[in-house]
N, CA, C and O of each residue as an XYZ file, in Angstrom:
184
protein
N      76.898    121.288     86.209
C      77.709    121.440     87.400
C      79.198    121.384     87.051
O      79.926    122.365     87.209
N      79.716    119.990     86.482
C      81.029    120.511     85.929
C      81.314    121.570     85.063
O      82.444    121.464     84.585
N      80.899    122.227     84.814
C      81.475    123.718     84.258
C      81.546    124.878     85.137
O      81.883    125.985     84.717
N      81.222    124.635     86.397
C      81.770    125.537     87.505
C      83.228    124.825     87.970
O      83.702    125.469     88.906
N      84.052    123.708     87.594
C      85.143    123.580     87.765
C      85.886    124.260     86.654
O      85.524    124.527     85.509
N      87.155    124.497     87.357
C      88.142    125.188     87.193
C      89.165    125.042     86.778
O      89.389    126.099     86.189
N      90.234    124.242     86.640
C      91.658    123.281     86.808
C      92.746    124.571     86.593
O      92.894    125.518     85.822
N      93.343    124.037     87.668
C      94.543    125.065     87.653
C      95.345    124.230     87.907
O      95.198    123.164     88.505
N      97.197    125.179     86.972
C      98.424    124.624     87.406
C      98.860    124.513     88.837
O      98.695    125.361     89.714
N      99.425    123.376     88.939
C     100.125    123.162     90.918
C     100.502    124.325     90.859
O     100.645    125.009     89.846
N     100.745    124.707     92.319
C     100.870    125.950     92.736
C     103.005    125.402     92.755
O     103.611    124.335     92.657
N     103.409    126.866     92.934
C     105.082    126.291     92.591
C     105.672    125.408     94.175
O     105.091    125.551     95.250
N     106.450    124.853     94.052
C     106.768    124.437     95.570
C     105.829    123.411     95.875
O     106.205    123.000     96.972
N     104.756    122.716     95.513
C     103.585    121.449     95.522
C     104.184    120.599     95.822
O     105.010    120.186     95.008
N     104.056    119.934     97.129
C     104.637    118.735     97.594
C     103.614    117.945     97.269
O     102.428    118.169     97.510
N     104.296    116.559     96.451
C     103.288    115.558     95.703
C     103.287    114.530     97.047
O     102.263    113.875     97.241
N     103.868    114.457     97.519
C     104.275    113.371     99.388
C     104.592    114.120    100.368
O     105.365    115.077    100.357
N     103.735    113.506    101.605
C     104.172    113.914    102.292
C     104.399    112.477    103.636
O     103.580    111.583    103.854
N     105.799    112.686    104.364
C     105.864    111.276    105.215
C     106.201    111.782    106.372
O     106.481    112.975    106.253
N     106.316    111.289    107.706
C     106.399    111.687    108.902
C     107.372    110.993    109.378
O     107.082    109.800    109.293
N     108.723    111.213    109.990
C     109.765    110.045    110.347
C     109.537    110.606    111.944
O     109.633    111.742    112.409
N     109.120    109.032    112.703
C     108.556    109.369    114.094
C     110.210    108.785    114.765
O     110.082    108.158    115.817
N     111.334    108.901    114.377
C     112.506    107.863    115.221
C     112.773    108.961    116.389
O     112.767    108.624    117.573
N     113.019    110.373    115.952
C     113.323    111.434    117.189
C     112.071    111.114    118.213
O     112.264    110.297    119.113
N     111.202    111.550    118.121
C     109.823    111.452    119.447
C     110.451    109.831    120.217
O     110.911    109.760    121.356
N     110.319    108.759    119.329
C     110.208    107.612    119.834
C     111.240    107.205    120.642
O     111.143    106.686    121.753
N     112.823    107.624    119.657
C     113.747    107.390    120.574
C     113.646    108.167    122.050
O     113.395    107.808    123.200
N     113.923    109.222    121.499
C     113.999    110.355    122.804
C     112.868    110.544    123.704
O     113.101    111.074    124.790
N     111.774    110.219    123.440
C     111.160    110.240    124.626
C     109.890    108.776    124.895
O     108.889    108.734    125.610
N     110.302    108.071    124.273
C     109.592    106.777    124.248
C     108.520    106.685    123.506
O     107.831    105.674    123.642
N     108.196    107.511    122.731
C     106.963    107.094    122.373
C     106.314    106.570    121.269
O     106.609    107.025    120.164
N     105.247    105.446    121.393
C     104.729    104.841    120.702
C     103.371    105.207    119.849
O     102.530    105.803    120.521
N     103.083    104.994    118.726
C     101.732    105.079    118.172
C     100.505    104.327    118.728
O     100.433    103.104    118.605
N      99.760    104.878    119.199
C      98.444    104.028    119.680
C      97.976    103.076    118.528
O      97.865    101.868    118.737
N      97.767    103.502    117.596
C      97.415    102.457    116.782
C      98.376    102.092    115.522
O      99.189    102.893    115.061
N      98.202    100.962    115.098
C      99.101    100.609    113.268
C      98.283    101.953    112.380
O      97.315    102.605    112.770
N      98.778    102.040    111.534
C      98.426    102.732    110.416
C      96.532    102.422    109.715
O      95.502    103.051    109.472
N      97.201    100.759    109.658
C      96.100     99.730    108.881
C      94.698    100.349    110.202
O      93.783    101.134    109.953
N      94.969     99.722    111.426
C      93.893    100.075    112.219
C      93.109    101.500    112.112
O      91.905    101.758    112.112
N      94.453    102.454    112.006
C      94.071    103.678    112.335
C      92.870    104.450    111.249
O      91.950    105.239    111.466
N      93.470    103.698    109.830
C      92.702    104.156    108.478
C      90.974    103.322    109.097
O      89.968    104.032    109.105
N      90.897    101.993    109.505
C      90.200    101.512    109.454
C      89.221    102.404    110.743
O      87.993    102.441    110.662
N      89.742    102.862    111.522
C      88.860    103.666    112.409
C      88.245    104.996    112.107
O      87.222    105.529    112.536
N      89.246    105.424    111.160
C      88.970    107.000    110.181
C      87.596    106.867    109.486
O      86.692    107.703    109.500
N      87.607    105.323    108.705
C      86.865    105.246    107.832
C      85.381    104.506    108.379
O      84.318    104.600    107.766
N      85.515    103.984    109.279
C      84.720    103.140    109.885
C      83.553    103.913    110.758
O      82.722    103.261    111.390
């Protein structure tokens, strides 16, 4: 089976992170995250 993998170079432009800055939504129109992060993973996974 591993010899149907492949490995290829990142493609150009590959964002290694990616982060979300929530201050515009929150300031400007109030809004909050329903859940923490911690909870949220724990409901993903759960």
């Amino acid at each position: 089976m591993k010899s149907l993998i492949t490995h290829i170079a990142n493609r150009p432009g590959h964002d290694y992170r990616y982060a979300i800055d929530n201050a515009k939504i929150s300031t400007q129109l109030g809004w909050k995250p329903a859940y923490t992060f911690k909870a949220g993973i724990i409901q993903t996974v759960c």
